[in-house]
C-alpha positions as CSV (number, residue, x, y, z in Angstrom):
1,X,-58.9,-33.2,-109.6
2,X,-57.9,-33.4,-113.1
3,X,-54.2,-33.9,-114.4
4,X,-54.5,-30.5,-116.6
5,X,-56.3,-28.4,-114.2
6,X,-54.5,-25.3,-112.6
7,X,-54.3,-24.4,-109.4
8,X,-51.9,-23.1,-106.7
9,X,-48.9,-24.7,-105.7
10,X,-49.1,-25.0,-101.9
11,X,-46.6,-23.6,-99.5
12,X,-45.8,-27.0,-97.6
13,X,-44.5,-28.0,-101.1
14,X,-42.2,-24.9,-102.4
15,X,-41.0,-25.3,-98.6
16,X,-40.4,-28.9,-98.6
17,X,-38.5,-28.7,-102.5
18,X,-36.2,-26.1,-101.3
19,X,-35.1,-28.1,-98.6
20,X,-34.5,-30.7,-100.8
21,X,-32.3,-28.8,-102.8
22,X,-30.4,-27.3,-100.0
23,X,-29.3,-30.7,-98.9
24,X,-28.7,-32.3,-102.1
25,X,-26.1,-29.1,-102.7
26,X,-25.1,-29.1,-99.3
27,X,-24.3,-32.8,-99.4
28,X,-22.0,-32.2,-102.7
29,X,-24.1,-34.8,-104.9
30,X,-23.5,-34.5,-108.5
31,X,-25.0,-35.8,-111.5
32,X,-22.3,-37.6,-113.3
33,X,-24.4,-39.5,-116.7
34,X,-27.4,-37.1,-117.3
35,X,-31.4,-37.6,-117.8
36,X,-32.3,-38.9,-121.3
37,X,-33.0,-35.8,-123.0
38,X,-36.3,-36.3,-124.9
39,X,-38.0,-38.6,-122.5
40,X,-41.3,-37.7,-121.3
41,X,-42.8,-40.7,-120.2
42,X,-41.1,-43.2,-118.5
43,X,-40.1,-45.7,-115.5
44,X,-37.2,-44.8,-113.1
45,X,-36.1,-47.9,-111.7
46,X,-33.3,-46.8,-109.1
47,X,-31.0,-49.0,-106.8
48,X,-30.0,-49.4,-104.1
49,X,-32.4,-48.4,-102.0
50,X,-30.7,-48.4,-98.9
51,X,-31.4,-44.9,-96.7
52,X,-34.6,-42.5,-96.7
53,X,-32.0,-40.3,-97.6
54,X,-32.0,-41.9,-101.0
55,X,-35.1,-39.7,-102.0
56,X,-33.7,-36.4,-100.7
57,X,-30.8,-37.0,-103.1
58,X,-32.5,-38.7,-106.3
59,X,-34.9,-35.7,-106.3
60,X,-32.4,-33.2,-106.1
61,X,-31.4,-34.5,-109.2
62,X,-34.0,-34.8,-110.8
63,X,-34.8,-30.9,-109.7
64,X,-31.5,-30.3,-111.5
65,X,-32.1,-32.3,-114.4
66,X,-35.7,-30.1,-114.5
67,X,-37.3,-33.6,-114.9
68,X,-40.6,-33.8,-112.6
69,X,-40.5,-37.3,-110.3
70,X,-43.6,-38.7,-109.6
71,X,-44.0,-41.5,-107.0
72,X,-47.6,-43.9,-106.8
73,X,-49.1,-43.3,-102.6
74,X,-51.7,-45.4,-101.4
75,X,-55.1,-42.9,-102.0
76,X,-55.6,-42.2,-98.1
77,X,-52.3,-40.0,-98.8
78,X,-54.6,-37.8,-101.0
79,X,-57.4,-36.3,-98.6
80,X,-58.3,-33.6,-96.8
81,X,-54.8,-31.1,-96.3
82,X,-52.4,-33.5,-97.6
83,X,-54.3,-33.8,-101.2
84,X,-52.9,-31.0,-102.9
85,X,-48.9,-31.5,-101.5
86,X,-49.6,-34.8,-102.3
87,X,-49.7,-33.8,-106.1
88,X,-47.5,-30.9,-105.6
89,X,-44.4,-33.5,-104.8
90,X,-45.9,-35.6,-107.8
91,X,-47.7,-38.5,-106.0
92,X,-50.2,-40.3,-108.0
93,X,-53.1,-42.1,-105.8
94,X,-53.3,-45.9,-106.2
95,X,-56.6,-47.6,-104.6
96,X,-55.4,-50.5,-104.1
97,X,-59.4,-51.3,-103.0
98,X,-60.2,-51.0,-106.6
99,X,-60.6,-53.5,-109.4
100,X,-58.0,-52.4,-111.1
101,X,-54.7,-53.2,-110.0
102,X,-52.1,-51.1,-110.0
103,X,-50.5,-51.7,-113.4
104,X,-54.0,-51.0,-114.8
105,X,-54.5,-47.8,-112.6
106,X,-50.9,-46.6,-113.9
107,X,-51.4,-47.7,-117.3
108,X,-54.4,-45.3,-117.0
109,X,-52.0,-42.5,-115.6
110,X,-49.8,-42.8,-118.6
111,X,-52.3,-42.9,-121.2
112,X,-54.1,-39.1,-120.2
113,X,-50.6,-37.6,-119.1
114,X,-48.4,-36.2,-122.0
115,X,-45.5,-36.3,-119.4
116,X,-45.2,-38.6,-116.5
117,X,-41.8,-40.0,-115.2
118,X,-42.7,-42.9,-112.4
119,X,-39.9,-43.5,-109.9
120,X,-39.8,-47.1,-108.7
121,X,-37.8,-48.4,-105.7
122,X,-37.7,-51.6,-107.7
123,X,-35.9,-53.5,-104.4
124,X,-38.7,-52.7,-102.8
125,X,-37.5,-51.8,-99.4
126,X,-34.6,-50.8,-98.0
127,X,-33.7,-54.3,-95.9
128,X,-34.0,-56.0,-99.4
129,X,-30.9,-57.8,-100.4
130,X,-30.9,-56.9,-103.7
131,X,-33.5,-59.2,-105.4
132,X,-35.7,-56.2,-107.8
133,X,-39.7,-56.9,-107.8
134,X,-41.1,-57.2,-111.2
135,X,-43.8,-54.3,-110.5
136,X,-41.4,-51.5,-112.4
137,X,-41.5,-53.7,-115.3
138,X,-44.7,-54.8,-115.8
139,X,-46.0,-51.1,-115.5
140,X,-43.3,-50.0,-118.1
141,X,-44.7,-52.8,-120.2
142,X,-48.7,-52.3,-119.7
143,X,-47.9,-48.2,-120.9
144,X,-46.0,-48.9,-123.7
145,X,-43.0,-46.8,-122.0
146,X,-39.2,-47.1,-121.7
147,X,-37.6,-48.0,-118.3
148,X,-34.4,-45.2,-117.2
149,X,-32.4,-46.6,-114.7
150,X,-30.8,-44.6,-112.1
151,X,-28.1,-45.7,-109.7
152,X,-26.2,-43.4,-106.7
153,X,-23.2,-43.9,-105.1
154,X,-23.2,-43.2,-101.4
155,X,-19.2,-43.5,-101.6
156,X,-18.2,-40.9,-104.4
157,X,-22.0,-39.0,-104.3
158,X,-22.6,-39.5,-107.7
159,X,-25.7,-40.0,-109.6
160,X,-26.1,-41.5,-113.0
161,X,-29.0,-42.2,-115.4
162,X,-29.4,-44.8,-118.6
163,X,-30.7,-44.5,-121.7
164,X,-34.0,-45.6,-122.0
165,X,-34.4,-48.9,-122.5
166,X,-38.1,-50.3,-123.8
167,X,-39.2,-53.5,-121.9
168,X,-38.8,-56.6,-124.7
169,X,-41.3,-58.9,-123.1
170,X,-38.7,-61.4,-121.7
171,X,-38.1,-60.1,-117.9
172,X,-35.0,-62.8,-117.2
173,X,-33.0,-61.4,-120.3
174,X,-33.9,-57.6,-119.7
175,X,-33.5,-57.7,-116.4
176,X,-29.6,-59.3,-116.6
177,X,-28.8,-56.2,-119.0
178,X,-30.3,-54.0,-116.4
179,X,-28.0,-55.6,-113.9
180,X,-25.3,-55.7,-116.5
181,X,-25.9,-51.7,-116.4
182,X,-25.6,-51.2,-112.4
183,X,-22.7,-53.7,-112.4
184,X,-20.7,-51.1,-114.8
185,X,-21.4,-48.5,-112.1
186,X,-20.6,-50.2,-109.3
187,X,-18.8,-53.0,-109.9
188,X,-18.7,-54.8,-106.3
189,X,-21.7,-53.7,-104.8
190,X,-23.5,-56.6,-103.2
191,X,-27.1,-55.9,-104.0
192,X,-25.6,-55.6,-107.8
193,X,-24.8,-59.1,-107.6
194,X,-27.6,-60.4,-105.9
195,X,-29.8,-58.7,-108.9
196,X,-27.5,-60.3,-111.5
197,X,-28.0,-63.9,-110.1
198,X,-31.6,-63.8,-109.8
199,X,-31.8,-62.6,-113.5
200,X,-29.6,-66.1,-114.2
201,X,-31.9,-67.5,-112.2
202,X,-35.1,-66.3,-113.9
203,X,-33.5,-67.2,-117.2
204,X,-32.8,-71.0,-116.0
205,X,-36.1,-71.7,-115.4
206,X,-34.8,-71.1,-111.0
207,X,-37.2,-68.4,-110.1
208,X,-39.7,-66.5,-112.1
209,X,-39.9,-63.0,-110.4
């Protein structure tokens, strides 16, 4: 299907976004540093990713900030029933089968979209100790597009966004002022630290992802 044609929303969807919003209210989550206004394309890079509860919340606020999240889902997601929720929620298929990898597939995505807002889980999963992979970057790179970083805090149920910040080219440098920014949030939160040594790290020449 293409990006601009029209169809129906499904049912499963409306369903599934109302829920959403039900908990994120329920909950008492609040947005404390707003979306960027003006950004239409970009990379969300959130942390920490610590709870499947993490996406209930994070797309609340998105929902509130009227900002649509889109998500990358391996292209078996995208068949038969489950296609058109798929799209609904904002999932973009990635063939990981194909040629291109995914950088190139999503570089594609942004090129033919006039509005597309990736959101990365840049830990990865949620036993990571805090150590980002460099996949959110090099996408926000290969597109040309700024990185927004998000960060929530379980404790006071906050959520906060930055302003965008375009990719430089030198990942050890952009990636301490990234950690620099979730440090500000949440001063002594482990995975914080974690992320701000391995920046160091890549910087001295210690690691380079």
């Amino acid at each position: 299907m293409k990006h601009n044609e029209t169809r129906n929303v499904t049912l499963l969807s409306r369903i599934v976004n109302r829920i959403i919003l039900f908990f994120y209210w329920q909950r008492g989550w609040k947005i404390v540093e707003r979306f960027p206004e003006g950004v239409k394309k970009c990379v969300i890079a959130g942390a920490p990713h610590t709870s499947n509860w993490d996406f209930v919340f994070f797309a609340g606020a998105t929902k509130q900030e009227k900002v649509q999240p889109n998500f990358m889902g391996k292209h078996t997601l995208f068949q038969g029933m489950m296609k058109n929720f798929m799209l609904d929620m904002g999932g973009i298929s990635v063939d990981r089968t194909k040629k291109a990898n995914t950088v190139e597939q999503m570089k594609v995505e942004f090129d033919r979209r006039s509005e597309l807002n990736l959101v990365i889980a840049a830990e990865g999963t949620r036993s990571s100790d805090g150590k980002w992979k460099s996949g959110f970057y090099n996408i926000a790179r290969a597109a040309g597009v700024p990185i927004v970083l998000a960060y929530a805090d379980n404790a006071k149920r906050t959520i906060g966004f930055s302003p965008p910040m375009m990719p430089t080219g030198n990942y050890g440098e952009d990636l301490l002022k990234i950690a620099d920014w979730f440090r500000s949030k949440i001063p002594d939160l482990d995975r914080y630290m974690v992320l701000e040594q391995q920046a160091r790290d890549i910087i001295a020449g210690k690691n380079d992802v």
